[in-house]
Kinemage of the C-alpha trace (Angstrom):
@kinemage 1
@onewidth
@group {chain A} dominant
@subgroup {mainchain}
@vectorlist {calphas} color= white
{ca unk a 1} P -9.536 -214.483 -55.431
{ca unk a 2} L -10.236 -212.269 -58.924
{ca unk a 3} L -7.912 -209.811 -59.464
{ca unk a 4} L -10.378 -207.269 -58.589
{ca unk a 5} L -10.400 -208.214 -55.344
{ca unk a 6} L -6.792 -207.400 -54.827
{ca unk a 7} L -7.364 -204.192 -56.778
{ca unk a 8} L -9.991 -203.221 -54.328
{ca unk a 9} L -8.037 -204.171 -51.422
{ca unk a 10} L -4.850 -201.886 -52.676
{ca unk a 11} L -7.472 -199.378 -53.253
{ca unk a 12} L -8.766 -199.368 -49.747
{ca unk a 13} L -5.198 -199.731 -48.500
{ca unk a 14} L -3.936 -196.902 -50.673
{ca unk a 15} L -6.787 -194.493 -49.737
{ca unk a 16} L -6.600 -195.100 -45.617
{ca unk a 17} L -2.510 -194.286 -46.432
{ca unk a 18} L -3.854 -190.855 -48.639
{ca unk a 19} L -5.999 -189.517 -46.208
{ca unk a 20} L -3.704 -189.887 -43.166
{ca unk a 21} L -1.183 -188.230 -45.206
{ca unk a 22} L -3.026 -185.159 -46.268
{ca unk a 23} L -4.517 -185.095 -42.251
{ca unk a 24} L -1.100 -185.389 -41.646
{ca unk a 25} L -0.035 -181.832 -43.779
{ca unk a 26} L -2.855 -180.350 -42.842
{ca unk a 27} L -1.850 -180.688 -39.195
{ca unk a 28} L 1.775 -179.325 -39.798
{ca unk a 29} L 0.247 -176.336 -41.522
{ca unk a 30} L -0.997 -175.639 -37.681
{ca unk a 31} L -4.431 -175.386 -36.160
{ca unk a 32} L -5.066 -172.220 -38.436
{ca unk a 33} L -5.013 -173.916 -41.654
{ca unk a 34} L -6.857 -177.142 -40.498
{ca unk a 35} L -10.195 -174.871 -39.286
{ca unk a 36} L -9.442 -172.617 -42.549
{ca unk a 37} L -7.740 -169.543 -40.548
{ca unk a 38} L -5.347 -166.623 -42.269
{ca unk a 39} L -2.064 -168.355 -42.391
{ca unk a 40} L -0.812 -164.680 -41.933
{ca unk a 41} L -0.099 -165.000 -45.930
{ca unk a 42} L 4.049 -165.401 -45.898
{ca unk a 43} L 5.118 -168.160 -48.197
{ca unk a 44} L 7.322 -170.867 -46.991
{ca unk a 45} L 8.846 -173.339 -48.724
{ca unk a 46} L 8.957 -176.677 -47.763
{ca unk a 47} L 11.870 -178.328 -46.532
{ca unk a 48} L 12.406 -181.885 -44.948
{ca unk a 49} L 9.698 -183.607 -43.013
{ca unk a 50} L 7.230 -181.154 -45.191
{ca unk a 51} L 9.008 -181.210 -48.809
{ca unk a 52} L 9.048 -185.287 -47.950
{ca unk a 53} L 5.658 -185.587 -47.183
{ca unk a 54} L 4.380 -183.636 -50.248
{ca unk a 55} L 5.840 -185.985 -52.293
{ca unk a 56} L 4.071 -189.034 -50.940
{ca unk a 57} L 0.767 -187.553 -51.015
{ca unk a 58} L 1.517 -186.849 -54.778
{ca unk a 59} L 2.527 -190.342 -55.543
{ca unk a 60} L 0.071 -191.435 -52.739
{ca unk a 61} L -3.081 -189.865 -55.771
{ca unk a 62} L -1.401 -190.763 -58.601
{ca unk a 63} L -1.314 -194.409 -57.565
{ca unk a 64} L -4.528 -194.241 -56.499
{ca unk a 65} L -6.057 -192.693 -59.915
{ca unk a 66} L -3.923 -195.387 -61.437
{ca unk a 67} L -5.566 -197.951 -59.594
{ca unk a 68} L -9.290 -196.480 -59.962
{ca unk a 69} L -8.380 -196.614 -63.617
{ca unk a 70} L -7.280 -200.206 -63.777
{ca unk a 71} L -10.085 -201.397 -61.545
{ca unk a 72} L -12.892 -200.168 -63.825
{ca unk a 73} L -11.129 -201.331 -66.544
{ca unk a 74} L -10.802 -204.725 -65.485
{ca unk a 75} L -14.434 -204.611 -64.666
């Protein structure tokens, strides 16, 4: 196997993992936010499960950009 091949296999990977984490926040923001309802507009910060996932969907894009990058690159 090239090593695009395993670059297109992390990519695959990487993006099933991205969208069932922002499917994932999108259901904890409640039925509202998932159809595009008023969230009632209070802010609330995000703390544990929330604040935790956050964080993996940001490292969840940046490794995939990372790997988009590398992949046309090594193309």
């Amino acid at each position: 196997m090239a090593l695009t091949d395993y670059l297109d296999i992390a990519q695959i990977i990487v993006s099933i993992a991205l969208v069932a984490a922002i499917v994932l926040q999108s259901k904890a923001a409640g039925l509202g936010g998932l159809t595009g309802g008023d969230t009632g507009g209070v802010f609330r910060a995000r703390r544990g499960v929330e604040k935790t996932l956050f964080n993996i969907t940001i490292g969840l894009s940046v490794v995939f950009f990372l790997i988009s990058i590398a992949n046309v690159l090594v193309s």
